[in-house]
OpenMM code with the backbone's topology and positions (N, CA, C; nanometers):
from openmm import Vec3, app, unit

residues = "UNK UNK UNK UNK UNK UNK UNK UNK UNK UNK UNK UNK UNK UNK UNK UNK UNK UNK UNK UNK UNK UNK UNK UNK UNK UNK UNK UNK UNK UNK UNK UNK UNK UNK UNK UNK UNK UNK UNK UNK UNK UNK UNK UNK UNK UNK UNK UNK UNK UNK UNK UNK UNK UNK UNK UNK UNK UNK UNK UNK UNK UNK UNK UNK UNK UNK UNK UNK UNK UNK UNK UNK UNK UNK UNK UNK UNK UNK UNK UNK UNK UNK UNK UNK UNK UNK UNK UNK UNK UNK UNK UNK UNK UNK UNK UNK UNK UNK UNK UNK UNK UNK UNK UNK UNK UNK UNK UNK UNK UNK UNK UNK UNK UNK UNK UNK UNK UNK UNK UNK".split()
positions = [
    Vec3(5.6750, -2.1734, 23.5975),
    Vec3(5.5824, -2.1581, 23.4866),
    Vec3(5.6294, -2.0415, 23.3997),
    Vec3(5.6226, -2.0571, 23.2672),
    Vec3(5.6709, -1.9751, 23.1456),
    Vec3(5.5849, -1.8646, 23.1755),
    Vec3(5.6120, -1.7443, 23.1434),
    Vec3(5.4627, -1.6358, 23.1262),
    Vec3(5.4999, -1.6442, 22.9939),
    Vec3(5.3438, -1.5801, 22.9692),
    Vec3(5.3206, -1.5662, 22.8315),
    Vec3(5.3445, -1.4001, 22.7326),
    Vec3(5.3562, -1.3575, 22.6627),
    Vec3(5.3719, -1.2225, 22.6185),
    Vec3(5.2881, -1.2215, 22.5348),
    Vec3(5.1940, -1.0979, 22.5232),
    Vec3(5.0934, -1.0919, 22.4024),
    Vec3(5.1312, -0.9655, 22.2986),
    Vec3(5.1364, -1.0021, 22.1726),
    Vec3(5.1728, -0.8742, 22.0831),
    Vec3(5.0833, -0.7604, 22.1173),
    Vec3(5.1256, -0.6308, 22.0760),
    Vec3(5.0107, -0.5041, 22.0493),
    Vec3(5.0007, -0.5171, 21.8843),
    Vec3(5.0629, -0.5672, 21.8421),
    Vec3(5.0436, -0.6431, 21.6809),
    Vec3(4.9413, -0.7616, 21.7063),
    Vec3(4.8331, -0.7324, 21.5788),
    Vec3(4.7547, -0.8632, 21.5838),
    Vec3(4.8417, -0.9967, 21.4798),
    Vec3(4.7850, -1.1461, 21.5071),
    Vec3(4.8983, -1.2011, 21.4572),
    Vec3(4.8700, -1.2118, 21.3191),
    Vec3(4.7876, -1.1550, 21.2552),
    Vec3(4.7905, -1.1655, 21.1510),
    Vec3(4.6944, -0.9910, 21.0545),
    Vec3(4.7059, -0.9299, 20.9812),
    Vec3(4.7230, -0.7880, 20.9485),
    Vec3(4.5658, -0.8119, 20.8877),
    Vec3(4.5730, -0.9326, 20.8331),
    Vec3(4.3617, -0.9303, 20.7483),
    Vec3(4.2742, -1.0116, 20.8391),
    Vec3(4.1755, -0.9808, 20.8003),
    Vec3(4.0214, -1.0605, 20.8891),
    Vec3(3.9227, -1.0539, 20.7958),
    Vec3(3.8977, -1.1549, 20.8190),
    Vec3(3.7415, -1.2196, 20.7355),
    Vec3(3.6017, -1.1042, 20.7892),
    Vec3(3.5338, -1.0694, 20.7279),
    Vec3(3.4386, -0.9611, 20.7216),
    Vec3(3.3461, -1.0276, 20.8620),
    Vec3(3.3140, -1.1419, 20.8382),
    Vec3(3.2663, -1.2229, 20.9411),
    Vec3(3.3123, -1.2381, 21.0509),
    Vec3(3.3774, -1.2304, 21.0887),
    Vec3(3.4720, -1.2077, 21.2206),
    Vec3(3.4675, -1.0489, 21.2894),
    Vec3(3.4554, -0.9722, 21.1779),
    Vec3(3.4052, -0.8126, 21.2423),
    Vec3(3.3074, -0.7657, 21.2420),
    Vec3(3.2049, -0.8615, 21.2244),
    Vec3(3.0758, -0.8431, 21.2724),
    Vec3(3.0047, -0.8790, 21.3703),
    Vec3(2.9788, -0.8423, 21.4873),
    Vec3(2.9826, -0.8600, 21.6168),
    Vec3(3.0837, -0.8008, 21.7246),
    Vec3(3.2113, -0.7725, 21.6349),
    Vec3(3.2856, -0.6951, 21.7317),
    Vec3(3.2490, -0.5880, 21.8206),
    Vec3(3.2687, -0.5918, 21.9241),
    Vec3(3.2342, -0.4536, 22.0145),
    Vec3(3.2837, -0.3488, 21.9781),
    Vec3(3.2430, -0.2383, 22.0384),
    Vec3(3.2734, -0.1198, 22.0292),
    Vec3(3.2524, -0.0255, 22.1390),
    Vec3(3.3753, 0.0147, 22.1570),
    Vec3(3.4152, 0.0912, 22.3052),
    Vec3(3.4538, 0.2297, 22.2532),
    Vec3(3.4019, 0.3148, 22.3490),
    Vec3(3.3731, 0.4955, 22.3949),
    Vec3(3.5251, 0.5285, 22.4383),
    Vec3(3.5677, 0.6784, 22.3931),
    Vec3(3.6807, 0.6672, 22.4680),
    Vec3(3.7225, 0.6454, 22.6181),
    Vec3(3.6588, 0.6334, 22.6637),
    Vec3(3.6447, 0.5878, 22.8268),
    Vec3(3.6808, 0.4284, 22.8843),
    Vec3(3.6221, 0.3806, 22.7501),
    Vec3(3.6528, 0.2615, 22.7313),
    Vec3(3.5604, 0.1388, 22.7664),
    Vec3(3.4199, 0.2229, 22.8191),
    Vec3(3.2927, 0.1536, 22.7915),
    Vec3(3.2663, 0.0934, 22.6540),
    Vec3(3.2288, -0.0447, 22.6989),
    Vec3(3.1502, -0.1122, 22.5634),
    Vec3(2.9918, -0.0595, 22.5280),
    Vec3(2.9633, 0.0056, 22.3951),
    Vec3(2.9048, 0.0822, 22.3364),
    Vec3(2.7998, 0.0571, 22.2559),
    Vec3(2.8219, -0.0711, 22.2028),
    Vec3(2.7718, -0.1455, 22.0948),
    Vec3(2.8520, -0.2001, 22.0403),
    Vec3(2.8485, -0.2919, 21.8962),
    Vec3(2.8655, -0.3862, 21.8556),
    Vec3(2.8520, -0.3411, 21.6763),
    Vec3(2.9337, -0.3930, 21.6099),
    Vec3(2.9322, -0.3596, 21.4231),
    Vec3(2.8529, -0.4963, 21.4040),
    Vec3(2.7619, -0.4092, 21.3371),
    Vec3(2.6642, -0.5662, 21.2531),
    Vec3(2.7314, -0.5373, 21.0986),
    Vec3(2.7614, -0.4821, 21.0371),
    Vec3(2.8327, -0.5094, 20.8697),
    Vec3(2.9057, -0.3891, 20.8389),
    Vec3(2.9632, -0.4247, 20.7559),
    Vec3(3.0979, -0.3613, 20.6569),
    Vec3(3.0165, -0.3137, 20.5244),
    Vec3(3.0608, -0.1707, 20.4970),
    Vec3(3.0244, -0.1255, 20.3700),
    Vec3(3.1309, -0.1308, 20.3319),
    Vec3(3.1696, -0.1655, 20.1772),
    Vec3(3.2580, -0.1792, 20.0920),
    Vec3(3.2721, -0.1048, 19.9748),
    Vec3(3.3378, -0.0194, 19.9340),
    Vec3(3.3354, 0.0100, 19.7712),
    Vec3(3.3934, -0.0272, 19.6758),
    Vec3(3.3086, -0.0648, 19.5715),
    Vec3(3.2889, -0.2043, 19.4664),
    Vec3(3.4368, -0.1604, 19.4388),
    Vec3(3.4715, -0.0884, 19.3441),
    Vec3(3.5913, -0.0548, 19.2712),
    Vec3(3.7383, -0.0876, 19.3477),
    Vec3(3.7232, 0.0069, 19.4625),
    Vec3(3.8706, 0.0305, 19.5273),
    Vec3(3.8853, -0.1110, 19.6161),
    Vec3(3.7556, -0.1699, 19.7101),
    Vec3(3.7956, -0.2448, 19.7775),
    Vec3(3.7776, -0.2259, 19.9359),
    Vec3(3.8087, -0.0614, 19.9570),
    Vec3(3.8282, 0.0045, 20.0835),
    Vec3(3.6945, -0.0301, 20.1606),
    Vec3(3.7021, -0.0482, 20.2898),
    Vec3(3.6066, -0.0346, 20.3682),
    Vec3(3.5250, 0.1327, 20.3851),
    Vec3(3.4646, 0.1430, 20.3908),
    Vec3(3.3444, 0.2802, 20.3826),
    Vec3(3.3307, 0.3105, 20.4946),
    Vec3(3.2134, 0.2133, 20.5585),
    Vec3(3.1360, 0.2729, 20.6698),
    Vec3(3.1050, 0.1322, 20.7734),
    Vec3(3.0885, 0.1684, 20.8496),
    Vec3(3.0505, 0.0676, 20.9092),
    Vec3(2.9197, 0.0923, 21.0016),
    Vec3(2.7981, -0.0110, 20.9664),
    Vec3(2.6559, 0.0206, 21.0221),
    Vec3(2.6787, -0.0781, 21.1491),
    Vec3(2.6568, 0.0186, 21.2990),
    Vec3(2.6167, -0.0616, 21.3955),
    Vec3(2.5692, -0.0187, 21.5217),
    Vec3(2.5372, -0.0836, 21.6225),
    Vec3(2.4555, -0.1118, 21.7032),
    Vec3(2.4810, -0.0570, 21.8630),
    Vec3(2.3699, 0.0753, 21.8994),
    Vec3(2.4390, 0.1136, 21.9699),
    Vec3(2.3291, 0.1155, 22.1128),
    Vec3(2.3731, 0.0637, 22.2049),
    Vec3(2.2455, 0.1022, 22.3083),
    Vec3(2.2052, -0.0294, 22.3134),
    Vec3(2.0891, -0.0457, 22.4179),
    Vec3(2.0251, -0.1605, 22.3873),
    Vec3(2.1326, -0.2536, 22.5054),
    Vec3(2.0027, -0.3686, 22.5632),
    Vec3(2.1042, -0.4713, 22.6335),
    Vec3(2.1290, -0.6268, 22.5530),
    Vec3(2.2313, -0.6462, 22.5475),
    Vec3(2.2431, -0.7497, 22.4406),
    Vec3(2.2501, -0.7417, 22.3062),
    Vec3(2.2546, -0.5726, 22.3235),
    Vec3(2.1868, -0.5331, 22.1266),
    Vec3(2.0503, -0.5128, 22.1126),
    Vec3(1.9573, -0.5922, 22.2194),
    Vec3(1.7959, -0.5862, 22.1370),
    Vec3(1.7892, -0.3923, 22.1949),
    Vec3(1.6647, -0.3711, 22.0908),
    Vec3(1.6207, -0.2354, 22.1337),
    Vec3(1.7307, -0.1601, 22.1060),
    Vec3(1.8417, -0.2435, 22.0475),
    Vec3(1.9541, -0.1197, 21.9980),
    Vec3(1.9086, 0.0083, 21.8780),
    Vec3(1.9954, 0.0524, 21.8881),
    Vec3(1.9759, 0.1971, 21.7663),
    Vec3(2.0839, 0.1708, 21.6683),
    Vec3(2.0478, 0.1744, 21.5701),
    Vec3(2.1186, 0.1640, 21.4263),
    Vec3(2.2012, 0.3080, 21.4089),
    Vec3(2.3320, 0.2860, 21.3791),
    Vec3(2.4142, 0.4182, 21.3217),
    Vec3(2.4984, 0.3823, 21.2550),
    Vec3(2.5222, 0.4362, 21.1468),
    Vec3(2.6618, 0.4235, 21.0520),
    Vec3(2.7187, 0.5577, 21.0767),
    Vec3(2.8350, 0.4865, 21.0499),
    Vec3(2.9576, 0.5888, 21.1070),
    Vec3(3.0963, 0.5640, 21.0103),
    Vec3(3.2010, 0.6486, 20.9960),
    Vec3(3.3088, 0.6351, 20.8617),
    Vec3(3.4200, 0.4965, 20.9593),
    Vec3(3.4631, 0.4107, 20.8745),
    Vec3(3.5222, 0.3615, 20.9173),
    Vec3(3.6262, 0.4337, 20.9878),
    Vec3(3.6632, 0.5271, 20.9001),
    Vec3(3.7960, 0.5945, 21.0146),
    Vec3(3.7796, 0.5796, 21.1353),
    Vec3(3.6722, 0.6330, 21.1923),
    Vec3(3.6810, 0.6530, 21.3436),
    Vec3(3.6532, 0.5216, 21.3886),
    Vec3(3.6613, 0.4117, 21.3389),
    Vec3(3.6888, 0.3100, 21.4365),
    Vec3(3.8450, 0.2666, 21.4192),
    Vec3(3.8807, 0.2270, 21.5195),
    Vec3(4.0431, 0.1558, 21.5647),
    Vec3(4.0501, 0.0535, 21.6198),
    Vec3(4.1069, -0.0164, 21.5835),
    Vec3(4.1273, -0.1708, 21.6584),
    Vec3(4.2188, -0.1246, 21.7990),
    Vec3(4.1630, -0.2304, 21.9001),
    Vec3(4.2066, -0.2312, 22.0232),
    Vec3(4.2447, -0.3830, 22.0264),
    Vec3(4.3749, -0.4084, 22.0421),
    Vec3(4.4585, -0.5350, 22.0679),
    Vec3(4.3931, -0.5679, 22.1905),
    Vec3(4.3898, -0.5017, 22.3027),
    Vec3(4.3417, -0.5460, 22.4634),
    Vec3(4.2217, -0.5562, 22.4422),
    Vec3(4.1476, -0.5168, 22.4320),
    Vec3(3.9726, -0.5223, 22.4298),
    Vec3(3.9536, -0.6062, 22.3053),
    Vec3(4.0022, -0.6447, 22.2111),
    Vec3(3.9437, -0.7232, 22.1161),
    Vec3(3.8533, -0.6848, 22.0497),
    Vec3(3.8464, -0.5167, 22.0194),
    Vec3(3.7594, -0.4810, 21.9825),
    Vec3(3.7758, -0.3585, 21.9127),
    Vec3(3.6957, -0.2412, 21.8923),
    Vec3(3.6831, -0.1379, 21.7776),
    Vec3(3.6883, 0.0104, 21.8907),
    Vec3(3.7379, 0.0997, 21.9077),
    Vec3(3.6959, 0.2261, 22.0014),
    Vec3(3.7357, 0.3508, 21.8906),
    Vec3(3.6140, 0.4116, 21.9337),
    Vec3(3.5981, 0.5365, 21.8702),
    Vec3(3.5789, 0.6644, 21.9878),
    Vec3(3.6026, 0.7914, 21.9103),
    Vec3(3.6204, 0.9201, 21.9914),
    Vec3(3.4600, 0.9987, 21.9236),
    Vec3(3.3701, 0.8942, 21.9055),
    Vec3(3.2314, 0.9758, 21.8831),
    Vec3(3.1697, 0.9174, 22.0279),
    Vec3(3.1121, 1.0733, 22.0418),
    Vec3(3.0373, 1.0536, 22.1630),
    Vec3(2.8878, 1.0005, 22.1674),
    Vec3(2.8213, 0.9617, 22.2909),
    Vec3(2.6488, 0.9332, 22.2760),
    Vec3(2.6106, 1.0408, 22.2223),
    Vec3(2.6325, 1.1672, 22.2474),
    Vec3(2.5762, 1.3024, 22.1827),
    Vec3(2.5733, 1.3229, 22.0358),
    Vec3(2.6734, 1.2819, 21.9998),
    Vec3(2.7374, 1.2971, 21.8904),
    Vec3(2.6299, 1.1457, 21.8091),
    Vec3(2.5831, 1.0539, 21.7998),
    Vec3(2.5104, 0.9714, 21.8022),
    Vec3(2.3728, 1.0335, 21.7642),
    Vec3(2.3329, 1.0596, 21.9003),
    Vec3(2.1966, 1.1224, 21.8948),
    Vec3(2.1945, 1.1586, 21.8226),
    Vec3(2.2787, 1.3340, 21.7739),
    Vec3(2.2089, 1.4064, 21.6588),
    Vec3(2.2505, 1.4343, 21.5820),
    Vec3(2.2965, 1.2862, 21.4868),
    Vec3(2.4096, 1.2385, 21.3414),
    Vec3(2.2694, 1.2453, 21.2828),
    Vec3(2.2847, 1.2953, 21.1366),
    Vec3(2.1709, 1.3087, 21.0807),
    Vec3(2.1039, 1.1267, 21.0862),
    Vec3(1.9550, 1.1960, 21.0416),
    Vec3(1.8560, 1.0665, 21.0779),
    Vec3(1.8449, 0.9598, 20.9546),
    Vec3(1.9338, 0.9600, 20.8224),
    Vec3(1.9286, 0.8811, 20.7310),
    Vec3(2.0420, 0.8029, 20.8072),
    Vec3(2.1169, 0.8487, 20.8967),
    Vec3(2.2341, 0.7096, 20.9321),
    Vec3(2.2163, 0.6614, 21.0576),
    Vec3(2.0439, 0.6079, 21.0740),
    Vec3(1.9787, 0.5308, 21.1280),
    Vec3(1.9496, 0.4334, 21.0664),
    Vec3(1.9243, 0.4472, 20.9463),
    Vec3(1.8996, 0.3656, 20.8620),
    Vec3(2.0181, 0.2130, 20.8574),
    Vec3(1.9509, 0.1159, 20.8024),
    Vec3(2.0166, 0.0132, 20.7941),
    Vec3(2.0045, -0.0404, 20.6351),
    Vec3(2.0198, 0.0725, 20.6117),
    Vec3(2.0762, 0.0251, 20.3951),
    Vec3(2.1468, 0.1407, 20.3636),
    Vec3(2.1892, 0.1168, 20.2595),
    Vec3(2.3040, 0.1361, 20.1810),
    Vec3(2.2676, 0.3608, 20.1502),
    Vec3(2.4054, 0.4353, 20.2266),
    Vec3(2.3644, 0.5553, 20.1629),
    Vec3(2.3805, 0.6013, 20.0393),
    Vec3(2.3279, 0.7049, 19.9615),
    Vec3(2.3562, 0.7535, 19.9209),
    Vec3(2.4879, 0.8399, 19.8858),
    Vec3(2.5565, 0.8754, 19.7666),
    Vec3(2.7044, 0.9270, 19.8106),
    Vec3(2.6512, 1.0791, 19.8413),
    Vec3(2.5696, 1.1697, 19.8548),
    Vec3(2.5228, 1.2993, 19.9141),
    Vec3(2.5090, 1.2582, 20.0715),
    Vec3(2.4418, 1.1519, 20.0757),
    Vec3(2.4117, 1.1345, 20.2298),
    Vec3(2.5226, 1.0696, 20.2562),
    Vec3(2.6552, 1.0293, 20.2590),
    Vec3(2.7513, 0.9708, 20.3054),
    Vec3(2.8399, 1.1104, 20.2760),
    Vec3(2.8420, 1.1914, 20.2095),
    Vec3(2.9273, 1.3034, 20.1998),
    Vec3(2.9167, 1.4139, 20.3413),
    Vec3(2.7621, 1.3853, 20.3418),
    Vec3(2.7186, 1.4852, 20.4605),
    Vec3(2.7272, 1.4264, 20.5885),
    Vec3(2.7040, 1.3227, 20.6202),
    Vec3(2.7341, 1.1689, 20.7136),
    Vec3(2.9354, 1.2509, 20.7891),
    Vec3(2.9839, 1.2075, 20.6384),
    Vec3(3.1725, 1.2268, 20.6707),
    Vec3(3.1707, 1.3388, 20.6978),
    Vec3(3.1257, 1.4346, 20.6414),
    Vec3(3.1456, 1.6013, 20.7270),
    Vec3(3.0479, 1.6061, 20.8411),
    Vec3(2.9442, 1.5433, 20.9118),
    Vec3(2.9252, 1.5564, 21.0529),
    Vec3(3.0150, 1.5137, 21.1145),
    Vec3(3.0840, 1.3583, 21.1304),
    Vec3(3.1889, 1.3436, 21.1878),
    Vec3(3.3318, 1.4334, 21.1854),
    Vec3(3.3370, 1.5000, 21.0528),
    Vec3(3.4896, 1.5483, 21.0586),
    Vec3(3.4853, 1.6217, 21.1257),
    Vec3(3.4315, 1.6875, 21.1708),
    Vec3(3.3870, 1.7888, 21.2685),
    Vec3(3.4684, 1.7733, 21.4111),
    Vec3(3.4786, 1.8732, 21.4653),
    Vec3(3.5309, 1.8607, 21.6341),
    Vec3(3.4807, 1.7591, 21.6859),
    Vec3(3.5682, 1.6536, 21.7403),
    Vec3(3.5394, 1.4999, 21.7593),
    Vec3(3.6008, 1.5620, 21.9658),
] * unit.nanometer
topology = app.Topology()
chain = topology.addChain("A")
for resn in residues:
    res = topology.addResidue(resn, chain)
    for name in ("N", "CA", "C"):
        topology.addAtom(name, app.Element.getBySymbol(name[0]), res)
């Protein structure tokens, strides 16, 4: 029997917005964490922003809403999924507008990116 080889390249470099919604999201430990429910976009450039999602909770229900900068998520070829170096702590006490599940403000997304830039 042939074995098979799997890239650390995905086979293709774009993805449909729909397809990364639901993706998991794993702790550096490598616990699954939650899950991205949507993509913020900015109109002009195109770039992905932020991404609002779902943390806690079994199945998701009773989850907690957080947006977080796209940066700190990374695709994981093996897990099929998103892992970030923000902690549950770090969660907890992200200011309380990025609980919210609409669109921030650019003051509250300025202050949002400087909690994260912070010692990760």
């Amino acid at each position: 029997m042939e074995e098979t080889v799997t890239s650390a390249v995905p086979s293709h470099p774009l993805i449909e917005s729909d397809r990364v919604e639901g993706t998991a999201v794993f702790d550096a430990s490598g616990k699954r964490i939650g899950t991205i429910k949507r993509l913020v976009i900015e109109k002009v450039s195109g770039q992905v922003v932020y991404a609002v999602t779902a943390f806690g909770g079994f199945l998701d229900l009773d989850s907690e809403v957080h947006t977080i900068p796209w940066e700190q998520l990374h695709y994981d070829t093996k897990r099929h999924g998103y892992h970030t170096t923000i902690t549950e702590e770090q969660l907890r006490d992200a200011p309380e507008f990025s609980r919210d599940d609409t669109l921030l403000s650019r003051r509250e997304w300025e202050t949002l990116s400087e909690y994260y830039a912070g010692p990760l």
